[in-house]
C-alpha positions as CSV (number, residue, x, y, z in Angstrom):
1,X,78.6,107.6,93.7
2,X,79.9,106.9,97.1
3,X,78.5,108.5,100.1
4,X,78.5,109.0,103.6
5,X,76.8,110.1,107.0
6,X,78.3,113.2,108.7
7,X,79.1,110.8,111.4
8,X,81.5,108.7,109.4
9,X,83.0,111.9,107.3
10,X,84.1,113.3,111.0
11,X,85.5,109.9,112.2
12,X,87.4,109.9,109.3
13,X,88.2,113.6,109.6
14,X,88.9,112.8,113.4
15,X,91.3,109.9,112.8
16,X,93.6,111.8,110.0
17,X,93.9,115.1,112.8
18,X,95.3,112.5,115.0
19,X,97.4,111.0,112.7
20,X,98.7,114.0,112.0
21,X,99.5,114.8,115.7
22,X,100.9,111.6,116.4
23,X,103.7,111.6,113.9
24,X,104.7,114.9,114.5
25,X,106.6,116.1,118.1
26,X,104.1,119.3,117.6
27,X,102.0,120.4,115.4
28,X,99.6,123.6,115.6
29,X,96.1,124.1,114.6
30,X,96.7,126.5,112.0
31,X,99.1,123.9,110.1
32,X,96.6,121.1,110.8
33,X,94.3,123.0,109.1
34,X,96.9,123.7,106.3
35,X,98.2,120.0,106.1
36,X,94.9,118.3,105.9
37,X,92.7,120.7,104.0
38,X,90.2,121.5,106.6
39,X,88.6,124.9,107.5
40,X,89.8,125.8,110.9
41,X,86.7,125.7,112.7
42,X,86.6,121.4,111.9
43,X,89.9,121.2,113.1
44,X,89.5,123.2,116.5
45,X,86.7,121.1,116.7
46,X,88.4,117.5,116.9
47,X,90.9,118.9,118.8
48,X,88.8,119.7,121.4
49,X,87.5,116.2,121.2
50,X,91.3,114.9,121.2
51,X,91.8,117.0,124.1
52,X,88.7,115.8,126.2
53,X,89.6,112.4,126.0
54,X,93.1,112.5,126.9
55,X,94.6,111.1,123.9
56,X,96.3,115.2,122.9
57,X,97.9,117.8,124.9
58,X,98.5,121.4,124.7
59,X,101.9,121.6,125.3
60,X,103.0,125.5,125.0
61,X,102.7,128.5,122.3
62,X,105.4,128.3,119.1
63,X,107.4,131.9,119.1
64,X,106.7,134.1,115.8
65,X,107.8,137.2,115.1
66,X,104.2,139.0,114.3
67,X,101.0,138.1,115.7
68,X,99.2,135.7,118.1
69,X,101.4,133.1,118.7
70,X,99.9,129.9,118.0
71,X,99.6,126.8,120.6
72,X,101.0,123.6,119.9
73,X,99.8,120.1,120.1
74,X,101.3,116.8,121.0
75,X,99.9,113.2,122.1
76,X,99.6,111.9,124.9
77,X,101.8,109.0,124.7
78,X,101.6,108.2,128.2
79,X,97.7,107.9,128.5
80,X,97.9,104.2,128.0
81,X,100.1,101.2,127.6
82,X,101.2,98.6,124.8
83,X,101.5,95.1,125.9
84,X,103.5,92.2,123.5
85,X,104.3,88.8,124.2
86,X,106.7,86.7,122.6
87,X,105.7,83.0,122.7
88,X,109.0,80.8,121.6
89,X,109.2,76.8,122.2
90,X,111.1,77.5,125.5
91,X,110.3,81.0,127.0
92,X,107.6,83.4,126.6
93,X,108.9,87.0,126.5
94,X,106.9,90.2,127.6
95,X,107.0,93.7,126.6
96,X,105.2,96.7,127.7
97,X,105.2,100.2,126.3
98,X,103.6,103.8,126.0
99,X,101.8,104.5,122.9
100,X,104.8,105.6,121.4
101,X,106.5,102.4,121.8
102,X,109.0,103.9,124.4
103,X,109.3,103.4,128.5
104,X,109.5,99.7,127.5
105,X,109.9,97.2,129.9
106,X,110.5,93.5,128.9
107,X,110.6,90.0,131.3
108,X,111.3,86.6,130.2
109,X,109.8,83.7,131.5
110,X,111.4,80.5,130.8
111,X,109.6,77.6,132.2
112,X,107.8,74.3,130.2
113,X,104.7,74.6,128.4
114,X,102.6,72.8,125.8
115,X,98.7,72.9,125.0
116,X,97.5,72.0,128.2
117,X,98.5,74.9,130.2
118,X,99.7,77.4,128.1
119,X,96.4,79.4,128.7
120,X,97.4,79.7,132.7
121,X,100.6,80.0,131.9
122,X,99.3,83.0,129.7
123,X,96.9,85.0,132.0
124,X,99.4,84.7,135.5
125,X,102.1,86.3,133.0
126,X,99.7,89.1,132.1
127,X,98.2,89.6,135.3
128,X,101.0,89.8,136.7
129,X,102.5,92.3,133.9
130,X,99.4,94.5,134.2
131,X,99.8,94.5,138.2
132,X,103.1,96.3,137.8
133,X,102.0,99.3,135.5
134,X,101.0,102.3,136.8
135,X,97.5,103.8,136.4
136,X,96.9,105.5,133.1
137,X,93.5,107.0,131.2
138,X,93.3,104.3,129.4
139,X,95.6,101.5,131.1
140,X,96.5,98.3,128.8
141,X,95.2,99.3,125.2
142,X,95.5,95.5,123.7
143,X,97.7,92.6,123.7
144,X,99.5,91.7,120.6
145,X,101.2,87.6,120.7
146,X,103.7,87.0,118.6
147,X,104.2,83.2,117.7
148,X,106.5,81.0,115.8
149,X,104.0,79.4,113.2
150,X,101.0,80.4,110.5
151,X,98.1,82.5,111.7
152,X,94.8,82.9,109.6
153,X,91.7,85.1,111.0
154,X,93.7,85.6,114.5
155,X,94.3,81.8,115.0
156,X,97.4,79.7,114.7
157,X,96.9,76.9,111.9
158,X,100.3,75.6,112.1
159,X,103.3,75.6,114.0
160,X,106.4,72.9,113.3
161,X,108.4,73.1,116.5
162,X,105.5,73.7,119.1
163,X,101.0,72.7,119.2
164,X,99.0,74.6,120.5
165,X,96.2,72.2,119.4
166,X,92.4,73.4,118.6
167,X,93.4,76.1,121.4
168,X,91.7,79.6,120.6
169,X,94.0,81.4,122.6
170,X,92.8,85.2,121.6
171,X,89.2,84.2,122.5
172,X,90.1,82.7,125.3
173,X,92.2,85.9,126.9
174,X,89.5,88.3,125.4
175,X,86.9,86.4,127.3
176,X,89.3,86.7,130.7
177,X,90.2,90.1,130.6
178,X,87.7,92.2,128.6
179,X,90.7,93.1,126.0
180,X,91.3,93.0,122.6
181,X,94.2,90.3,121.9
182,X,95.6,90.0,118.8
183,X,97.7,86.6,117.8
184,X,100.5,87.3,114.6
185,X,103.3,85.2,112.7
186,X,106.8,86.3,114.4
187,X,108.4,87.3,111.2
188,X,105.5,89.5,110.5
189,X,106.2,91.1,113.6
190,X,109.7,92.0,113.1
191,X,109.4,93.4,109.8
192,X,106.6,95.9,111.2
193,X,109.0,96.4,114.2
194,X,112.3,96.8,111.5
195,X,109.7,99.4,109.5
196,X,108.2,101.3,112.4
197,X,111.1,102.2,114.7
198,X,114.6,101.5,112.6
199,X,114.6,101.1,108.8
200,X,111.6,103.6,107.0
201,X,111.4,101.2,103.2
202,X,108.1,100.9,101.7
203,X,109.2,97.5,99.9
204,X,110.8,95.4,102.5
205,X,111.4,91.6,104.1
206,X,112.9,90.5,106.7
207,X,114.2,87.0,107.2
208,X,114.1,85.9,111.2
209,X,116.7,83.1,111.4
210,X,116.2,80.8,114.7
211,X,115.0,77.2,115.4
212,X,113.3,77.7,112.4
213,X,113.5,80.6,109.2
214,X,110.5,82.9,108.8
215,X,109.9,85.8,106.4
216,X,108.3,89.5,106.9
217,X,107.0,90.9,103.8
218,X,105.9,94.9,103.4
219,X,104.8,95.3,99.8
220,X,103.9,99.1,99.1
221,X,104.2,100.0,103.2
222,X,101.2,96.7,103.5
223,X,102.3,93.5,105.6
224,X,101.9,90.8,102.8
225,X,100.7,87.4,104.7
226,X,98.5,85.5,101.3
227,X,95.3,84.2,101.2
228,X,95.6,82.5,104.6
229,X,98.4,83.4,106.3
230,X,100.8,81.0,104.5
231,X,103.0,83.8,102.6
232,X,105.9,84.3,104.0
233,X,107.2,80.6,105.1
234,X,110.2,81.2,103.4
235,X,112.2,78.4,106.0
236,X,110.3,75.7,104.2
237,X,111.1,76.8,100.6
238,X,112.9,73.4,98.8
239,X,117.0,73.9,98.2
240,X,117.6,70.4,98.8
241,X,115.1,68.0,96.6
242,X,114.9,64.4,98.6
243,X,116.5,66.5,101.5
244,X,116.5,66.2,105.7
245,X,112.5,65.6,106.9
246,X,110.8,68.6,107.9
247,X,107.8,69.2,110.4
248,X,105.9,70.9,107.0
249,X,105.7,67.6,105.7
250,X,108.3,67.9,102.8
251,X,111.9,67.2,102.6
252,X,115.0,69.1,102.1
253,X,113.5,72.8,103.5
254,X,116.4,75.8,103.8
255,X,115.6,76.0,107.6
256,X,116.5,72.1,108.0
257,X,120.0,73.4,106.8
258,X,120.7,77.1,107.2
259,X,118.7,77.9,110.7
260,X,120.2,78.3,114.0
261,X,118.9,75.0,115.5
262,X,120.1,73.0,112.1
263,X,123.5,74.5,111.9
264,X,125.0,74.3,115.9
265,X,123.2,70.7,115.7
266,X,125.9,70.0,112.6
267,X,128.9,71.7,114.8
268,X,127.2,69.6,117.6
269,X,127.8,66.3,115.7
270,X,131.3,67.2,114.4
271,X,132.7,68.5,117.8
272,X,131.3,65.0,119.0
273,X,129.5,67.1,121.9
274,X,126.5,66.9,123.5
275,X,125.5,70.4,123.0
276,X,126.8,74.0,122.0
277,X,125.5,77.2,122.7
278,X,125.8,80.1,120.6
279,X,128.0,82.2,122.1
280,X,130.8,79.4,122.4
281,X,129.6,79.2,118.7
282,X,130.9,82.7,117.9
283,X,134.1,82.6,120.2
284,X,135.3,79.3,117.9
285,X,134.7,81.5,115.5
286,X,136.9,84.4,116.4
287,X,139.8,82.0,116.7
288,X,139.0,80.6,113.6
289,X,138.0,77.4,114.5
290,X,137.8,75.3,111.1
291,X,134.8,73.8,112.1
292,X,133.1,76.5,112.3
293,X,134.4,78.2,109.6
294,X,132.5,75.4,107.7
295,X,129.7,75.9,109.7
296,X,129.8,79.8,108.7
297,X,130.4,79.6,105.1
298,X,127.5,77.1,104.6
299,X,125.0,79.5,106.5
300,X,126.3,81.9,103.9
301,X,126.0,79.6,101.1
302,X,122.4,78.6,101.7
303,X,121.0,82.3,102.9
304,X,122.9,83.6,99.2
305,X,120.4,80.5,97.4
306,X,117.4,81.5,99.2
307,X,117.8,85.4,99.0
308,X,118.4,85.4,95.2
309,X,114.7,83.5,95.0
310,X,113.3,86.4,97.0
311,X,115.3,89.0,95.1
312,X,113.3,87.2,92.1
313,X,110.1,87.2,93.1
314,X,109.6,90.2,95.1
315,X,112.3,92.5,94.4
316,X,112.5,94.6,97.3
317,X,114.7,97.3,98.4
318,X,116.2,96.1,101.6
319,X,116.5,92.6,103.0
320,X,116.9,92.5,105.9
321,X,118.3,89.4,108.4
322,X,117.5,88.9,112.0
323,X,119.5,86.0,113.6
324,X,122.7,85.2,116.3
325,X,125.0,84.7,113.3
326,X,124.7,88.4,112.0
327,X,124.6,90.0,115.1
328,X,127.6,88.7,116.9
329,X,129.0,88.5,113.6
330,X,128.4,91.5,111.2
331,X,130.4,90.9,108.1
332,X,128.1,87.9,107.7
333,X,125.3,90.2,105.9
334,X,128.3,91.3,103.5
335,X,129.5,87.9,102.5
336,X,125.9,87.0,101.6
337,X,125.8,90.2,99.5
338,X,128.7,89.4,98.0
339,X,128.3,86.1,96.8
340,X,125.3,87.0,95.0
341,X,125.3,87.4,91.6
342,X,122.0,87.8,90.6
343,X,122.6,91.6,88.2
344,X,119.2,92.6,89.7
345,X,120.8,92.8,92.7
346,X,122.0,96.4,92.4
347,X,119.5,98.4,94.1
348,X,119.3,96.0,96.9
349,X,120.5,96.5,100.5
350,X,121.2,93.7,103.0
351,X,121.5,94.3,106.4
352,X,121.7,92.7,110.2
353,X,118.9,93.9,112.3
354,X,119.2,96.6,114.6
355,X,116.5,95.6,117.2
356,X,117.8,92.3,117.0
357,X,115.5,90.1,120.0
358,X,113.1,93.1,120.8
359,X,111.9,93.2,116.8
360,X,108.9,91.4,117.6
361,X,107.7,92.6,120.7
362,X,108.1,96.5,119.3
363,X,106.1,95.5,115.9
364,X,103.8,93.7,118.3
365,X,103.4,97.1,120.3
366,X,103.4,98.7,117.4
367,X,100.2,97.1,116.3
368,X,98.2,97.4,119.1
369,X,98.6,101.4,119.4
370,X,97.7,101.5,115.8
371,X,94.7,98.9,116.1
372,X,93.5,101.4,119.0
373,X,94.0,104.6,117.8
374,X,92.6,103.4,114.2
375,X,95.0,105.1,112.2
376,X,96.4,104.8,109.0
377,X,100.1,105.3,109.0
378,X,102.2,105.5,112.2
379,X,106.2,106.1,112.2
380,X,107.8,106.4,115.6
């Protein structure tokens, strides 16, 4: 038989009242009580608690017809804030929120960096990030980083496009600033960002397309990363045996042909230019520029291969894909769906992101309020 203290029965009692509150706009005792199956005495109880340390309010009485009317509760989303940082090979993007991901606020900072000075490059971004917040109960809650490679036990173990060496950069900034930092894959980000705040599927993936080709997974409403971090490196799955090199070690990887960086370095070399943005990219396109058109149909081509293995092996309900291509141009995500013709494709949607750049940061703020309010389940 399983026990436990009185102690850990009413932080767990504690932490499922303040679920409740927090996913609701208002909520009373009375249907606390009702919802979670506690006598009403235990509830008014934590609420007190909740109340006393500034993370509920009482925000007004509900009208009823007949008797007392009861008072409602809310949280106290502004009692603290969210910080996220994006670190990509060129700029390192910041985001700050309330503890329900809203009032955000977001900076880039594109300058040089490498393993050497990252770290300082790090703490005068965040200092200077907290500097600018105002004063709240609780201030900065936690720091989530969001980077473009593997993590294992809060650590990144590999990275293709960028080092960060033997660098323990959470320790590091925890040691610094007396904060809890938490270091996460990119892709995993964006599908707890996609999740939280746009698309509410229980059996998801999303596929972030840029330099390289990374992949969310949310298995039963759980971020699936493996054993060590390693699930989920969908851009260096094999289409091409004997293929183009890649940083992984192996050859012929989808993101050395379908990701951003791989296809506008093709339209690079067949323009016989020196470089090409994106945006020029996607006006060729709109006036049907045959080179692009190639470049185009082979993003389709190779995203159609690589989706019909994950439709395979994980059979989700909604894929969904993050990249320049499909938000500049939508009917992308329609071709891909087309062109598959897996029959177990039926019950699958594919879409184009709807947070589009800011996926990552809000899943990164959406993990640190839910790391420091220890709760289960959060939807915003």
């Amino acid at each position: 038989m399983i026990t436990g203290s009185k102690k850990l029965i009413r932080d767990i009692n504690s932490h499922l009242v303040l679920e409740a509150i927090v996913n609701k706009t208002s909520i009373s005792r009375a249907a606390l009580s009702k919802q979670l199956g506690l006598t009403k005495a235990t509830i008014s109880a934590i609420v007190q608690e909740l109340i006393d340390s500034h993370l509920v309010l009482e925000m007004g009485s509900k009208d009823t017809k007949k008797g007392r009317k009861p008072i409602l509760l809310t949280f106290n989303q502004h009692c603290g804030h969210a910080l996220a940082l994006e670190i990509s090979a060129k700029c390192i993007t910041v985001l700050t929120s309330n503890l329900k991901g809203e009032n955000c606020r977001i900076k880039q900072y594109c300058q040089k960096w490498d393993e050497t000075n990252i770290l300082d490059i790090l703490k005068t971004i965040i200092t200077e990030t907290m500097d600018d917040l105002p004063s709240t109960k609780y201030g900065v809650i936690g720091v989530v980083i969001g980077v473009h490679g593997v993590v294992y036990n809060n650590k990144v173990t590999f990275s293709p496009y960028y080092t960060f060496g033997q660098l323990d950069i959470a320790k590091a900034l925890e040691n610094e600033f007396n904060l809890s930092f938490y270091v996460e894959n990119e892709a995993n980000l964006s599908v707890l960002g996609e999740q939280a705040f746009h698309y509410n599927c229980s059996n998801m993936i999303n596929l972030s397309v840029h330099n390289g080709i990374g992949m969310g997974i949310i298995i039963d409403n759980r971020l699936y990363s493996g054993a060590n971090g390693y699930a989920g490196e969908f851009g260096h799955t094999i289409i091409m045996p004997n293929g183009r090199n890649c940083p992984c070690g192996n050859k012929g990887c989808i993101e050395q042909y379908a990701s951003e960086r791989a296809l506008l370095m093709e339209l690079v070399s067949l323009k016989n230019r020196d470089s090409i943005t994106i945006d020029e990219m996607v006006e060729l396109y709109y006036k049907k520029d045959t080179d692009v058109l190639h470049i185009i149909n082979q993003f389709v081509s190779y995203m159609s291969i690589g989706i019909n293995n994950i439709l395979n092996t994980f059979n989700p309900d909604l894929i969904i894909i993050n990249s320049s291509f499909t938000t500049h141009i939508p009917d992308i995500t329609n071709e891909i769906q087309n062109s598959l013709n897996n029959r177990m494709n039926t019950f699958c949607k594919i879409v184009p992101s709807q947070l589009q750049d800011t996926s990552m940061l809000l899943g990164g703020a959406y993990v640190c309020i839910k790391k420091f309010l220890g709760i289960h389940s959060l939807y915003f």
